[in-house]
N, C-alpha and C positions, 0 to 999 in steps of 0.2 A: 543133543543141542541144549544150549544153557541159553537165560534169560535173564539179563542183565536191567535190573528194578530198582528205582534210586528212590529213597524214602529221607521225611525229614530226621530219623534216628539214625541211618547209615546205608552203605545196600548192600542188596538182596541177589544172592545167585539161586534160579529154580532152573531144574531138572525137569527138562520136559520128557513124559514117560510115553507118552503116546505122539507121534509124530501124523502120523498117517491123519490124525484127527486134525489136522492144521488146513490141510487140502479142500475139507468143507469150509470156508472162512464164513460161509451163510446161518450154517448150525450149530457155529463156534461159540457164540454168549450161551448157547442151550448148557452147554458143560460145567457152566459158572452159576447157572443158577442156585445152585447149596453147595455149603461148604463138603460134603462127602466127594459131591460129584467133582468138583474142584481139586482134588484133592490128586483125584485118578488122572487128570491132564497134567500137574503139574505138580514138584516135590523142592519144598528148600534143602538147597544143597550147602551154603555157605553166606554169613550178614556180617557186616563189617561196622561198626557201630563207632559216631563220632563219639570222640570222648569231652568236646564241649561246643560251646556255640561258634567260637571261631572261625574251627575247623570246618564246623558243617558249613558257614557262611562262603571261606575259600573253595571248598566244595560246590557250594551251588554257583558261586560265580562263574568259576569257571565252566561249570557246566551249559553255564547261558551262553557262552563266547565259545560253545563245542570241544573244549580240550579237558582232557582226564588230569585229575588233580594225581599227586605223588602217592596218596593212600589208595585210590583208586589202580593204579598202575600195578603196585605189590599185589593188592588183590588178587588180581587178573593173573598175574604171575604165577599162584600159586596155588589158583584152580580151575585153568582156563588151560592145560597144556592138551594141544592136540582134539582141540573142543570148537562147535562153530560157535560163537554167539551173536546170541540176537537183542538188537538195540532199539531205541525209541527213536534217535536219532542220527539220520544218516549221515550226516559231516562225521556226530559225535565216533563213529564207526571207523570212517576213513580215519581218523587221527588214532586211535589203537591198533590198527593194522600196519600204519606206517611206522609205529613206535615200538608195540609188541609183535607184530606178525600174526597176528589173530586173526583168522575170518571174521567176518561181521557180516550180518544179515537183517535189514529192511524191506517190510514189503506189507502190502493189506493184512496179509494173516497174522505178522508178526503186533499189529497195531491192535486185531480186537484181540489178540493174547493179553496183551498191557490192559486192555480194559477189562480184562477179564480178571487180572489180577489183582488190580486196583479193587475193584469190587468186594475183595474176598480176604484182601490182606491181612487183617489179625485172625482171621482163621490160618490161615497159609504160613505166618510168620511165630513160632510160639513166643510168648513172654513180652508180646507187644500188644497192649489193651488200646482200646479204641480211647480212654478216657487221656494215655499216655500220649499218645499221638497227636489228639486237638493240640493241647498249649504247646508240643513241639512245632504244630506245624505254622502255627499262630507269630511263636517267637523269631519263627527262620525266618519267615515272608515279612515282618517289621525289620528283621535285622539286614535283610536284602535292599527292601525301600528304600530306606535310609544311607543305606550304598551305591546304592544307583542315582540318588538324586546327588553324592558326592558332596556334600556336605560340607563346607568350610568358612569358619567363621572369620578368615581376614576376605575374600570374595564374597559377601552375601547382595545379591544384587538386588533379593524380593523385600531387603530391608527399605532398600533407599523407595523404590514402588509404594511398598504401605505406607512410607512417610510421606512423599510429598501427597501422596493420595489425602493423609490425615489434615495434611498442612491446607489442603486446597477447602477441604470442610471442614476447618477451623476458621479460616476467614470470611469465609457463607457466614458461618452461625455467630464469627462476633460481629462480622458488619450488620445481620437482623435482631441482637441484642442491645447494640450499640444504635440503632435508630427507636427500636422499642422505648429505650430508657431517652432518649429528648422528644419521642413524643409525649410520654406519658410526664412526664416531669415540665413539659411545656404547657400544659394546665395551669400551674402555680405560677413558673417562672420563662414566660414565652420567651424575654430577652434573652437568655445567656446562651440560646443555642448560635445565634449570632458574636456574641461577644469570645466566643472557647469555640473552634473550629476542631480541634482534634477529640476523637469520639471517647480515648481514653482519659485524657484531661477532663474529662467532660467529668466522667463517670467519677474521677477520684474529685472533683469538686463538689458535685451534688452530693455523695456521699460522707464528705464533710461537712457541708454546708445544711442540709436537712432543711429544715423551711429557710424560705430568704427573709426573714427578718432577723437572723441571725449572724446574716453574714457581717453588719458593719463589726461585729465583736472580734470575728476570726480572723486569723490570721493565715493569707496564701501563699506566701513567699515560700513554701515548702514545693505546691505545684505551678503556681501561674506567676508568669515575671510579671513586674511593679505598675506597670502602665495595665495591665490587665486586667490586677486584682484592683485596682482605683476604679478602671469603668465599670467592674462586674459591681464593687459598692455601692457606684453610683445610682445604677440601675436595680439595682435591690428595693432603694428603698422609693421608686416612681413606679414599680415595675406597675403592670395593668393584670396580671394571672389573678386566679384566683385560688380561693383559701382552699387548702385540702387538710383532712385530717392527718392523725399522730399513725393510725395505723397503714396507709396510704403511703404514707414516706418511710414508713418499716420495710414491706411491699419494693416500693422503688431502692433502698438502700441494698434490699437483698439481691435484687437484677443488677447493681452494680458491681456488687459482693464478684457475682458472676462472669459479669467481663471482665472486671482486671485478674480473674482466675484464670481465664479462658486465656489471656492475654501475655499473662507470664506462663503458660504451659505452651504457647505457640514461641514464644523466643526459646523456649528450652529446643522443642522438639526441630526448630531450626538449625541453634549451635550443632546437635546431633545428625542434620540430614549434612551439613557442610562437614561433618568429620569426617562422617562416612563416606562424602562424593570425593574428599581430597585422598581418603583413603584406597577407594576400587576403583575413581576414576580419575587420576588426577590434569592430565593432558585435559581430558575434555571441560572440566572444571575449570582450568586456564584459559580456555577459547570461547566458553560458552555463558560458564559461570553454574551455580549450583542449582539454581530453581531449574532456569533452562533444560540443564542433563542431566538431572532428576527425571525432567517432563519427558524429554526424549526415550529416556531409559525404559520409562511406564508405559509410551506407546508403543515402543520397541519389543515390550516384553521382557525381557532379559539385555544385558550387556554383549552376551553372545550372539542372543538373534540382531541386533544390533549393528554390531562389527559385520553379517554378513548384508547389509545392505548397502548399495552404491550412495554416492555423493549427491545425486538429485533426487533420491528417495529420503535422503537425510532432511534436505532443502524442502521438499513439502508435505514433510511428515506434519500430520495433524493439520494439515487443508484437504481433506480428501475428499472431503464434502463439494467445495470450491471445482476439487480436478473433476471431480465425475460430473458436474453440471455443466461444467467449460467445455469440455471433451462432446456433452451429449447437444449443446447447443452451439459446439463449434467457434467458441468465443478463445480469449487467448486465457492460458493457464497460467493459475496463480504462480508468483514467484517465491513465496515463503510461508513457510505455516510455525510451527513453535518457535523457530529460529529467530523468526521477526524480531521477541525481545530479547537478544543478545545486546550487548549495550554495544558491541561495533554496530551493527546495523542503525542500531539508535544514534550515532555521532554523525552517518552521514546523513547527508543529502537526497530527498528524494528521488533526485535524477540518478542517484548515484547508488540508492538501495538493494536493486536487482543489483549487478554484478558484483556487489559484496555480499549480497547471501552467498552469492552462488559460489564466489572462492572462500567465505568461510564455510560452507555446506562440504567443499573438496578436502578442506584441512580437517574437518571435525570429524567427518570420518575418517581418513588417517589417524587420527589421535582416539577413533573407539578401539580401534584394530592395534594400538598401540598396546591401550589399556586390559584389552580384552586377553587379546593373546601375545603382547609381549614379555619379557622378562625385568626388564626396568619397572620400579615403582616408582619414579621421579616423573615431574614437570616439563622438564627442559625440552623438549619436544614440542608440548604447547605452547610455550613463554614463546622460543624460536617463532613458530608460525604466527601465533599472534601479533610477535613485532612484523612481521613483514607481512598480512595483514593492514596493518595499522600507517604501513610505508608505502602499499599500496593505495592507500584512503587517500593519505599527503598527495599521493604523484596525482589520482584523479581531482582532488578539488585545485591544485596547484595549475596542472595543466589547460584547465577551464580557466581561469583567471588568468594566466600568461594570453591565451590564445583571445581574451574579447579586450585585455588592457594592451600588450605589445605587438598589435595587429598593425599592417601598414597600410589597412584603410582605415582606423581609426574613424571619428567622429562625421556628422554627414555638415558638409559646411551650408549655411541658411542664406540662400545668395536672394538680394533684393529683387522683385517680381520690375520685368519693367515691359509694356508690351512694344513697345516699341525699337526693340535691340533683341537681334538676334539670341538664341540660346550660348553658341561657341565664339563669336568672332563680336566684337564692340560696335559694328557696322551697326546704323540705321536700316530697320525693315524699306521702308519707305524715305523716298529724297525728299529732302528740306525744298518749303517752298518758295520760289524767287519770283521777286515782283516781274511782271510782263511789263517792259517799257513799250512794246509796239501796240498797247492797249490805250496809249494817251494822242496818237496820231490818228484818226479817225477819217481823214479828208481822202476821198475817192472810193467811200465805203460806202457799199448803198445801206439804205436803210436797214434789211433783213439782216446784213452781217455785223452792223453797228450793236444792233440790239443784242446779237449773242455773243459778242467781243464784249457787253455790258455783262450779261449772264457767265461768262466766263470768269470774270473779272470777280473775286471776294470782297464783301466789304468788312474791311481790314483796316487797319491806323496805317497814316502815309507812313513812308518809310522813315521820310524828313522829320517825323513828329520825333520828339526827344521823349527818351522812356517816363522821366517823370509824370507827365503828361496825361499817360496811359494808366497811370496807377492811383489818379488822383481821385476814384471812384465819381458820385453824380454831379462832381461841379466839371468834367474833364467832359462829360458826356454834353451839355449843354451848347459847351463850344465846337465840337464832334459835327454836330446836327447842323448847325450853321454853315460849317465849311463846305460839308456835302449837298447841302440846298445850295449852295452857291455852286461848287462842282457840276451838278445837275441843268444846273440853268444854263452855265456856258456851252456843255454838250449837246443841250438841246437845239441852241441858237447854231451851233456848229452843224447841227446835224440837217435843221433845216435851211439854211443856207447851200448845201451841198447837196440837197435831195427832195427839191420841190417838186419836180414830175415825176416820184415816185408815189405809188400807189400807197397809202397805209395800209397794213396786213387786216385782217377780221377780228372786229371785237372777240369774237371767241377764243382765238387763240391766244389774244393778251389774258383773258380770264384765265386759261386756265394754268399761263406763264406765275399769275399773280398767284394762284393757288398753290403753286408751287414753291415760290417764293415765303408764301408765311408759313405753309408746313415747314420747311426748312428753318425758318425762324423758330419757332417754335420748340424746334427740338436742339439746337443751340441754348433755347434758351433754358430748355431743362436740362441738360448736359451741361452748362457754366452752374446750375445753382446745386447740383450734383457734386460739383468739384470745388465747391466754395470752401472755405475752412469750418473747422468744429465750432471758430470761436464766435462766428457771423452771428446773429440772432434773427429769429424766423420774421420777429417784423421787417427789417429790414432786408430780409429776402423777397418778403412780400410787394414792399415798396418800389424796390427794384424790378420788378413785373408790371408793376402796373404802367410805370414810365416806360416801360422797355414797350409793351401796349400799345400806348399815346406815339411814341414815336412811331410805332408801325403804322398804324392809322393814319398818321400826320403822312408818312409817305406814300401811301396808298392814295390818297387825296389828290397828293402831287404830281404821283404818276397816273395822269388819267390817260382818257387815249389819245393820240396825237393827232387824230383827224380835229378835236374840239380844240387844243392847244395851238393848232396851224393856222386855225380862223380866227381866234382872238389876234394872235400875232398879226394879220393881214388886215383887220381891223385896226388895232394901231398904227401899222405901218402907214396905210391910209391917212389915217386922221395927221400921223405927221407930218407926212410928204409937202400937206400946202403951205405950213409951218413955213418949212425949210425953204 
């Protein structure tokens, strides 16, 4: 049996001289213990030695992916006829026996053999020193690494990672240098952190400028436009800061020094992240833009891990915080996490935000999977989606605005309140009311139904009265009052002539007829002062009450009860009678 040993200088065929000894696989490291005893298990027969780094590298590759390189094959060829051999690797087996027709054998014994060999190797192998071996084995396993990570400097996708990573603590450190430098410089000169808003300007003005007494001399037209550098003069020389020293403003010129350092190394390392995104990823750069699928790419990992992630994994990449709080509390889940600042999502509308994530989250991954593992290095793929995209945004705000402006309910019309007329139909709620002429013929009426044919009856303006009349406010009312004491009087004389053997009813019941009578006045009368116009004045609303008053009273007088009114009558009658 042979023993097929892969070493970083080349391999090794041993001679196994005792077999029988393989059956103990328990006592089998006992044999390896020293090189003598080692020696009696096993004999090199044959080593096949790379002739440089290459080859060995092709070699171990292939070794990892279980197939025999072409050196390895001759090998075998030409000391392996009619021989079993035993491998480390069982795939690596099947593939020499399908290729050469070689037995091949793995099994437990065949593995503490290998480690038995291992162990023992520059004794077992002559003219290979242990000191020979390190840096070969040193060089193999870097030259392999570096293989296997496949290495290419037009894909580097851990570049664009480290950059935006740099770019993101680049703007930390110049936004707390850049506040550092207007505080402490806001000692001298408090105004001008007001008057220079940008933190850069700021820095290259203080830096020129050194103490503010010096600014009316300088001249700014190099950083601040005209109207600026006038008010920062003017304010120079009112300002209210106080004095600081010469070393103090070295101090603060040097923290300037800084940020526009810092400041020009963040636009360099920019142009550089945007070369690079148009370069490995250009599709996504058109849809997304550079920061964006920088950002994405960082929490993605890699371009590759990337591409294998769906379109709603895209959409709330970097809110996971948000999903697993939603998720644990049952609330609804976020709809965007890095993608939010894509500037399409930025152009819509909030109503309108979620379903543009979500069909750019569907496009952007198409366009990682484009960039990842297509073959095209162009855009046109992006640009495509991005315009319809963009055509979709149109149709959504478009169609919200057709649908509230060419609706055919349109606007709600403001129809005058009137209570008095139905909601659908012009009809009065209530019929208009018509004078009772059978109220003016009183004659066979007993007393009891005179007086509620009176109660029935409104006191109202004759019909006959001409409307001027009625409008002529307190000179109209004076004449009013006359005609119905007159009215009054004839009905009474009608009444008693027609109903002298009737009984008058109980003063109670006229009381409480009367009571009723001025409630009802009363609340007439605060319902007409209710509905008087704006332009009335309260004294004369006033005025208007108190005569409205005097009249009540005046009739309450007159209506007294008819049993006293019957007997004065009878009394006159009397006294006339002998007259006549």
């Amino acid at each position: 049996m042979l023993v097929l040993f892969e070493t970083p200088a080349g391999f090794a065929l041993f001679k196994v001289l005792d077999e029988g000894k393989l059956s103990k696989v328990e006592d089998l490291w006992t044999q390896f213990s020293s090189a003598e005893s080692a020696r009696q298990v096993v004999k090199l027969k044959a080593f096949s030695k790379f002739e440089n780094t290459s080859e060995a590298l092709s070699a171990a590759t292939l070794l990892i992916d279980s197939k025999p390189s072409r050196g390895l094959r001759k090998f075998l060829r030409a000391h392996c006829d009619g021989e079993t051999l035993a491998v480390a690797d069982s795939k690596l087996g099947n593939a020499i026996k399908e290729k050469l027709q070689i037995e091949c054998v793995h099994d437990n014994a065949i593995m503490e053999l290998m480690r038995g060999v291992r162990s023992q190797l520059t004794e077992l192998i002559y003219g290979l020193a242990a000191q020979d071996l390190a840096p070969m084995s040193l060089g193999l396993s870097h030259s392999l690494s570096r293989y296997k990570l496949k290495f290419s400097p037009d894909k580097v996708d851990t570049m664009i990672i480290q950059a935006i990573g740099l770019l993101d603590d680049l703007d930390k450190e110049l936004n707390t240098y850049a506040m550092r430098v207007r505080e402490w410089y806001g000692w001298h000169f408090p105004e001008l952190s007001k008057i220079v808003q940008d933190n850069i300007l700021y820095a290259k003005a203080v830096k020129l400028m050194g103490n503010r007494s010096s600014a009316a001399k300088l001249d700014f037209s190099e950083i601040l436009p005209e109207e600026v550098e006038t008010e920062l003069k003017e304010a120079a020389v009112i300002s209210m800061g106080t004095e600081v020293s010469e070393i103090d403003l070295i101090n603060i010129k040097d923290l300037c020094d800084q940020v526009l350092s810092l400041s020009e190394y963040r636009a360099q390392l920019y142009d550089y992240l945007k070369s690079r995104m148009n370069t490995i990823a250009p599709n996504l750069t058109a849809l997304v833009g550079e920061l964006v699928g920088a950002r994405l790419i960082a929490r993605g990992g890699s371009l590759l891990n990337l591409a294998k992630q769906p379109g709603s994994t895209v959409q709330i990449l970097g809110a996971e915080k948000a999903l697993f709080r939603a998720l644990k509390t049952k609330h609804a889940t976020p709809k965007y996490g890095l993608i939010f600042h894509a500037s399409l999502i930025g152009q819509a509308a909030p109503k309108h935000k979620g379903k543009i994530s979500r069909s750019l989250a569907a496009k952007t991954a198409l366009a990682i999977r484009c960039d990842a593992l297509g073959e095209n290095q162009d855009n046109t793929m992006g640009l495509e989606n991005r315009a319809k995209l963009e055509a979709r945004l149109r149709n959504l705000e478009g169609r919200e605005l057709g649908r509230s402006a060419g609706s055919a309910k349109g606007k709600p019309k403001i129809e005058f309140y009137d209570k008095d007329r139905k909601k659908g139909a012009g009809a009065m709620i209530s019929t208009a009311k018509v004078y009772n002429i059978s109220a003016d013929s009183l004659i066979g009426l007993t007393g009891g139904a005179a007086v509620k044919d009176e109660e029935m009856v409104p006191h109202e303006a004759e019909p006959s009265q001409p409307e001027e009349t009625r409008d002529k406010g307190p000179v109209a009312d004076g004449e009013k009052k006359k005609k119905k004491k007159k009215k009054k009087q004839e009905e009474e004389e009608a009444v008693m002539e027609g109903t002298e053997g009737v009984a008058a009813e109980p003063e109670s019941k006229e009381k409480r007829k009367m009571e009723k009578k001025k409630k009802k006045k009363r609340a007439a009368d605060e319902s007409e002062l209710q509905n008087e116009g704006e332009n009335v004045d309260v004294e004369e609303k006033k005025k208007k009450k108190k005569k409205k008053r005097k009249h009540a009273e005046a009739e309450e007088e007159e209506t007294e009860t008819p049993s006293k009114k019957d007997k004065k009558k009878k009394k006159k009658k009397k006294m006339m009678t002998p007259e006549d």
